[in-house]
N, C-alpha and C positions, 0 to 999 in steps of 0.2 A: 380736488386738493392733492397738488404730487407730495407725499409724503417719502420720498426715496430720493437717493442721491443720481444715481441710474439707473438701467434697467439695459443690460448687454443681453444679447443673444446666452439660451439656456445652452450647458455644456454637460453638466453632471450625470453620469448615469441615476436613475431612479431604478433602484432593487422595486422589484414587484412580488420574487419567487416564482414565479410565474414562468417557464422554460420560452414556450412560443412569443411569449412578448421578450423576454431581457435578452435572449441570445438573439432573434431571426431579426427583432421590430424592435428594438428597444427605447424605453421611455426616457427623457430626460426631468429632472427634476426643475418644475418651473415650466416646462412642459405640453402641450394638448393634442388632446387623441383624443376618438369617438369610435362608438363598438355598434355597429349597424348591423341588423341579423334578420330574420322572417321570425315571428314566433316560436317561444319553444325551442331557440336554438341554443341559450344559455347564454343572455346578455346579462341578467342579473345575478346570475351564480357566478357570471366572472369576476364583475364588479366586485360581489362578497369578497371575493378572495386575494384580489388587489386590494381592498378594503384592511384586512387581516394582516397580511403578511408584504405590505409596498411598507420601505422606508423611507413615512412622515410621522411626522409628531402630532398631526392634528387630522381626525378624518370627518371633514362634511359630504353626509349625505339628503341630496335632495329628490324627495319621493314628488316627481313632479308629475300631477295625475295618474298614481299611480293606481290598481284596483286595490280597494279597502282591505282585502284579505292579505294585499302582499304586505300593503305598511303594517297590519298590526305581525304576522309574519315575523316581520321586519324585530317589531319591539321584542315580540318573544327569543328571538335569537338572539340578537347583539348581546342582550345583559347577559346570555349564558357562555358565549364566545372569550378565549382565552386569550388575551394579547399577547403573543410569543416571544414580543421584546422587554414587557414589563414582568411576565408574569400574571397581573392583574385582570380583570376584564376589558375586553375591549371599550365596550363603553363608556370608559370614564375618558377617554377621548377623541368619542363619537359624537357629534351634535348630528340630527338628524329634521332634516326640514320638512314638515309633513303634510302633504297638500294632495289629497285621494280626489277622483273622478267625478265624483257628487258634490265638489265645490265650486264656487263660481269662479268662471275664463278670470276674472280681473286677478282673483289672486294666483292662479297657475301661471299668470305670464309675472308675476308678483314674485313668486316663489324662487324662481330659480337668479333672480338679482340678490335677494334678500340673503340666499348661500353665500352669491358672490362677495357679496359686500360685507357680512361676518367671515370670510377667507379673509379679506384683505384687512380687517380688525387684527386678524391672527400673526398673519404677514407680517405685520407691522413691528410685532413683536418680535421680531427675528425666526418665527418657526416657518417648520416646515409641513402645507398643507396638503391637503389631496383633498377633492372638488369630485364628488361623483353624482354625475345628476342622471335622472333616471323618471321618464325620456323626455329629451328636447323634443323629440318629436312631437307630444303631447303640449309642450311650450307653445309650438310654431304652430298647434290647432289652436291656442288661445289667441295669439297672434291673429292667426286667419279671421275667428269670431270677430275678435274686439276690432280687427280694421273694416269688415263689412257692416258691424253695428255705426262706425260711424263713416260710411260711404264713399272710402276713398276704393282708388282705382284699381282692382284685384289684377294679380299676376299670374302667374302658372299657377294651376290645380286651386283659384281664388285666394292664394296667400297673397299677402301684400307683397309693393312691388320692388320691396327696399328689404326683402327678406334676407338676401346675401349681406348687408350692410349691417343689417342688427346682429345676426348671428356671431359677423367678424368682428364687428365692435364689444361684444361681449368675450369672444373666445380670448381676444387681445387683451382684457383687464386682467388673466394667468399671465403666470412669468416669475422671473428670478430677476432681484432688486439687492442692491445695495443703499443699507440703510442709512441714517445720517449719525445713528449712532456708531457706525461701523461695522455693523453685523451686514448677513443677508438672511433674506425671507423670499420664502417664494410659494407660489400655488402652482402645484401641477392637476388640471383641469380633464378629465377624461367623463363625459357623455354618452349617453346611448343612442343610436336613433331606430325606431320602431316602422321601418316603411311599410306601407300596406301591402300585401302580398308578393313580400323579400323583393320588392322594385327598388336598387342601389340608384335608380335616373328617376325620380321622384326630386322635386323639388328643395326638397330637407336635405336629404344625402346629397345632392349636389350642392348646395351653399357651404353645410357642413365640411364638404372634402376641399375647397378651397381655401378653410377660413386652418384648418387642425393640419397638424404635422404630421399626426399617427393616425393610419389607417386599421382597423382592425375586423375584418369583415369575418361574421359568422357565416357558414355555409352548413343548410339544410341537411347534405346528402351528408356530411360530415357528422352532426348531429344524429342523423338517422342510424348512424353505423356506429354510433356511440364511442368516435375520436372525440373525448373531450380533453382539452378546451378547443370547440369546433371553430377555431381560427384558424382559415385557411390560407396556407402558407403563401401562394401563390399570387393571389388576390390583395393581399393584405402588404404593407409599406410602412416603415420610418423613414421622412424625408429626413430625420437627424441624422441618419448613418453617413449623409452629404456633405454635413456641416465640417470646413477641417478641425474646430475646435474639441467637436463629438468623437472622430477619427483618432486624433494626439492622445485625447483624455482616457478612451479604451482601448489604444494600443498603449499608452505608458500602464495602467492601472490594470487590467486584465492582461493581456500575451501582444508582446510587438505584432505580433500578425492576425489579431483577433478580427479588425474587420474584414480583411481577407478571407477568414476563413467561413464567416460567417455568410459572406457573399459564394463560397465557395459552392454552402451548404444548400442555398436558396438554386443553385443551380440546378445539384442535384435531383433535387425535390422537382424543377422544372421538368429535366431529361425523363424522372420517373415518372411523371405522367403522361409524357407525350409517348413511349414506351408503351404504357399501360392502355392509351389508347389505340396505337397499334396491333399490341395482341387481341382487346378484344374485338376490335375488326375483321383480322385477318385471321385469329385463332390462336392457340398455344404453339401448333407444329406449324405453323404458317409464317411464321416471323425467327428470326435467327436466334442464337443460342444469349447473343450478348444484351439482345433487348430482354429477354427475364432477369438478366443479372441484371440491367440498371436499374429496374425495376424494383426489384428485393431489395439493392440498396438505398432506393428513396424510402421503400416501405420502413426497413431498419431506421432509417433517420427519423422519420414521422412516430413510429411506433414507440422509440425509446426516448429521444429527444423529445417530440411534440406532444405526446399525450401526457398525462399525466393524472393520477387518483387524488382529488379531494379527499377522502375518506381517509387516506393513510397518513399516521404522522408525522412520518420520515419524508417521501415522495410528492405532498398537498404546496412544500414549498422549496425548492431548491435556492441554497445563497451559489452566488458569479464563480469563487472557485471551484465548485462542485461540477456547474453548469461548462466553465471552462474544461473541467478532463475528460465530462463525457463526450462534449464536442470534438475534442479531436483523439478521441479515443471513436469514434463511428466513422470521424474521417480516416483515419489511418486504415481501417478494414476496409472502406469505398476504397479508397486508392489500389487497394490488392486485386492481382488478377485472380480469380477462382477458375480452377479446372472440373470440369463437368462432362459426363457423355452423352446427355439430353435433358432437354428442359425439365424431365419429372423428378431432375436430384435438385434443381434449383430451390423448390421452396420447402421441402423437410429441412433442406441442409439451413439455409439463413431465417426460418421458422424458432431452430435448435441455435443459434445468436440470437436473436430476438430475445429467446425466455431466456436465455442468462445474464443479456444485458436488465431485462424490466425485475431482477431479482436485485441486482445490484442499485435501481431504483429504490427498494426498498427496505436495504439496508445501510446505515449508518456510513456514510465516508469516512474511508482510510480506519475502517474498523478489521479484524482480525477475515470474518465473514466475507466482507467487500473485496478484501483481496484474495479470497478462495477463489471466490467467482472471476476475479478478474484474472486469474492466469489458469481457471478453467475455460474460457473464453479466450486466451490466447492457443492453448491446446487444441479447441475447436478448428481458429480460425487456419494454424498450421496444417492438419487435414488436410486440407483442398487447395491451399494456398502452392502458384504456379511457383517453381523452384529457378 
């Protein structure tokens, strides 16, 4: 039953807080993304915290074959969780759909329609949803089961052979509607997917990355060296950034040149690693003086930009104007030439940037404090800066 009037292509930025998604990836409201990672890499802490701090009105979550320990986890937390737009707890607008490991395939592939379809109850009402299910990949084993129980024709890795079709058919019931009452509602849909030994060419992560707009891939080595949120920059995509109407809506709302910069950024971050792979090939004194400098300044950008502390209450979530000055506040330092007389002043020197920018992290924007730092940090950056 179409109960909308239309359903246009999704425009709006979705606030997450989140740095590495709303600056480098950003979500749209109405929306779909899926967060694929190897275990352990922190798919469900991300989730938590889009969960917290993304601007919707209404958050489902569906615990699809999740292990027992994380959903009750799950209960113990949410009610003690702060909603930072209400004040209140989070959970008074949290529905939570609870379907753990030890229940039968029929309801796990159950499960994650049964979100969908109280989303689209929600929608209707003109709100704005967020859809976290947790993991499709655990779906697409019920899937696998329930098609071999009744003997149709297995596909790759014995999923059925219409797996791409259900996945997309499902991802496609997210989106942003105009209602008949004249509001809009929308579901923005962001999934997990759990491959078996962090394989991104597994059957699930390939159907998935056709069907979702936003790519967000967790990476291991990332995780191991404890950059979180271990979304790697590289790896990871919003085909929205293409859209021209995604382009208009955050050059007019954010900075006339913000997608620009953004892709500026994503450069960078390329240059520094390919940099980084050179030195350690060839060595520290083996490679020239300007591959450790693009280097330091991809690290700068990852380090202050892309990481971020959960635990802190200022830092756990940044809003777009915040995100806006640090961004071209790390650009404006990339773009300076630095003068150096061997590679071993390179990383004390942008080490000592590093820790005044993650201090400014942590305090309060456009507070008395935040601007010490920031014109301690211009003081730094004149030092060495080429005349």
């Amino acid at each position: 039953i179409k109960s909308y009037v239309e359903k246009p292509r999704p425009y709006k930025l979705m606030e997450t807080g989140v740095r590495t998604l709303d600056t480098l990836n950003p979500m749209v409201e109405g929306g779909t993304g899926f967060i694929p990672g190897p275990f352990g890499a922190g798919k469900t802490v991300l989730q938590h915290s889009i969960s917290k701090n993304a601007d919707a009105d209404m958050i489902i979550f569906a615990a699809c074959g999740e292990r027992a320990n994380e959903v009750v986890e799950m209960f113990v937390e949410f009610p003690e969780l702060d909603d930072p737009r209400t004040g209140r707890k989070l959970m008074e607008r949290t529905i939570i759909i609870c379907n753990t490991s030890n229940m039968p395939v029929a309801a796990r592939e159950a499960s994650v329609y049964t979100a969908m379809t109280i989303g689209e109850y929600y929608r209707n009402m003109g709100l704005k949803v967020l859809l976290l299910a947790d993991s499709t990949s655990r779906w697409a084993q019920a899937l696998r089961e329930m098609s071999n129980r009744m003997e149709e024709l297995p596909g790759p890795d014995a999923f059925p052979m219409d797996l791409p079709a259900i996945v997309s058919s499902f991802y496609a019931r997210a989106g942003f509607v105009h209602l008949r009452s004249g509001e809009t509602g929308s579901i923005t849909f962001i999934g997990t997917v759990s491959p078996a030994g962090g394989n991104l060419k597994e059957p699930v992560t390939e159907s998935t990355k056709k069907a979702a707009r936003c790519f967000y891939a967790l990476s291991q080595a990332r995780a191991d060296s404890k950059r979180y949120p271990a979304v790697d920059p590289i790896d990871s995509y919003s085909k929205y950034l293409e859209y021209p109407e995604v382009i208009d809506y955050l050059n007019q709302n954010v900075h006339p040149t913000w997608v620009e910069d953004v892709l500026h950024a994503k450069d960078l971050l390329l240059r520094g690693r390919e940099a980084q792979e050179q030195i350690n090939i060839l060595g520290d004194d083996g490679v020239p003086l300007s591959y450790h400098d693009k280097y330091w300044k991809s690290e700068m950008m990852d380090r202050v930009i892309l990481q971020q502390d959960g635990f802190d209450a200022v830092d756990s979530s940044t809003p777009m104007p915040r995100q806006k000055f640090m961004l071209e506040l790390i650009l404006d330092i990339c773009a300076k030439d630095f003068v150096f007389e061997s590679y071993d002043e390179v990383m004390p020197y942008f080490v000592k940037l590093i820790n005044i920018c993650k201090q400014m992290n942590y305090v309060e924007f456009d507070s008395d404090k935040f601007k010490g730092y920031e014109e301690e940090l211009h003081k730094a950056v004149d030092e060495r800066s080429a005349k």
